[in-house]
C-alpha positions as CSV (number, residue, x, y, z in Angstrom):
1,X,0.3,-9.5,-5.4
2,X,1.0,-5.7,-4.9
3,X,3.1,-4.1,-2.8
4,X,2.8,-0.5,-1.7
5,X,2.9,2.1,0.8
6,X,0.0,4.2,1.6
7,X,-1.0,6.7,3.9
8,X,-3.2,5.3,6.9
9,X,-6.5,7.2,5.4
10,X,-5.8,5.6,1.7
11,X,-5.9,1.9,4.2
12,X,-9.1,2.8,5.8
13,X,-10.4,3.6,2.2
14,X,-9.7,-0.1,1.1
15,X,-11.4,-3.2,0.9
16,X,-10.0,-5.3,3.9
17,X,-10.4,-8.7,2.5
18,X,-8.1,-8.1,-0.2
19,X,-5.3,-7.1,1.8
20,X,-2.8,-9.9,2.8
21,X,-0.3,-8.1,4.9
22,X,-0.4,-4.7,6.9
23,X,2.3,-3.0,8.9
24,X,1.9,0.5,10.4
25,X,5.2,2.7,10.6
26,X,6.0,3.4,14.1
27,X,4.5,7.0,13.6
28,X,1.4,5.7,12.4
29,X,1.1,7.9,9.0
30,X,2.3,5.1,6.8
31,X,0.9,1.7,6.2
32,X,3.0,-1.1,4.4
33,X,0.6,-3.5,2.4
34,X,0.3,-6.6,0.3
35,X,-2.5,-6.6,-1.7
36,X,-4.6,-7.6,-4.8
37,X,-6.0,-4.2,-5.4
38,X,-4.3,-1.8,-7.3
39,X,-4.0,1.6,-5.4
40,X,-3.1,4.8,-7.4
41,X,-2.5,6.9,-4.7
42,X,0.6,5.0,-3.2
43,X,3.2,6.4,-1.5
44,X,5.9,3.8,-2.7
45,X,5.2,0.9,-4.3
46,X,7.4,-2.2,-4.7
47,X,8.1,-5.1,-7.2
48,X,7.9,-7.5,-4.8
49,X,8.2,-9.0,-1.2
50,X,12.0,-8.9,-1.0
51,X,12.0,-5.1,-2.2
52,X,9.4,-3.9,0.2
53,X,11.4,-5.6,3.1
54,X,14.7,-4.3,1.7
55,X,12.8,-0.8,2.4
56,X,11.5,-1.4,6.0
57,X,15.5,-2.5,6.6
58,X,17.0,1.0,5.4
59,X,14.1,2.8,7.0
60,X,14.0,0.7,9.8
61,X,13.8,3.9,12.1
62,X,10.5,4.8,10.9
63,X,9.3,0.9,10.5
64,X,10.0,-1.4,13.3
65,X,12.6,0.1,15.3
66,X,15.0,-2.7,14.5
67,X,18.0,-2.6,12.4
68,X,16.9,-5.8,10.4
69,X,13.5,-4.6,9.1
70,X,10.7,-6.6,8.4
71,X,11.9,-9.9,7.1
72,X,10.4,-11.3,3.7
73,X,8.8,-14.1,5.0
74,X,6.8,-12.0,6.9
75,X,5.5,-10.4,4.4
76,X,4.7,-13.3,2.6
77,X,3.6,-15.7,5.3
78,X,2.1,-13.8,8.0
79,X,-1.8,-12.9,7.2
80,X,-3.6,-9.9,7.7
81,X,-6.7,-10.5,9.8
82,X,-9.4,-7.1,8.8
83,X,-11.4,-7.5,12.5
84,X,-8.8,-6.9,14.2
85,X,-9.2,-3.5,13.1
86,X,-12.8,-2.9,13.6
C-alpha cells in the first residue's frame, strides 16, 4: 500500500477502486490516501500507516481539527467507498 498526500484535483484524476482510504483536510485542497497506485505528483508521501497518522497528529489544525489526529487504525481499517463521491 501507498501512502500519500495529493492535491484534491490529482484525487479526482485517480482510479477510485484502487484507493483504500481518503481524508480531505479541513480546507479541502489536500487529500490523504492509501492506495495501490503509485502517484508522482504527491504532495507528501509516507512509509506507512503509522507515519501518515503521525502527520495528521502534528498538522492536526489543517486535518481533523483534533489534537490526536487521525489514528492508525483508521487508516488501515476504515474503507474508502468511491460512490460516495459521485
Amino acid at each position: 500500500m501507498n501512502y500519500y498526500i495529493i492535491t484534491t484535483e490529482v484525487f479526482n484524476t485517480m482510479d477510485k477502486a484502487n484507493i483504500s482510504f481518503r481524508l480531505f483536510n479541513l480546507a479541502e485542497t489536500n487529500v490523504l490516501v492509501s492506495t495501490t497506485d503509485t502517484v508522482g505528483s504527491s504532495l507528501q508521501q509516507f512509509a506507512d500507516s503509522a507515519a501518515a497518522a503521525t502527520y495528521t497528529k502534528n498538522n492536526h489544525a489543517d486535518w481533523t481539527g483534533s489534537v490526536h489526529g487521525v489514528k492508525q487504525w483508521e487508516i488501515d481499517i476504515i474503507k474508502y467507498i468511491p460512490e460516495i463521491d459521485d
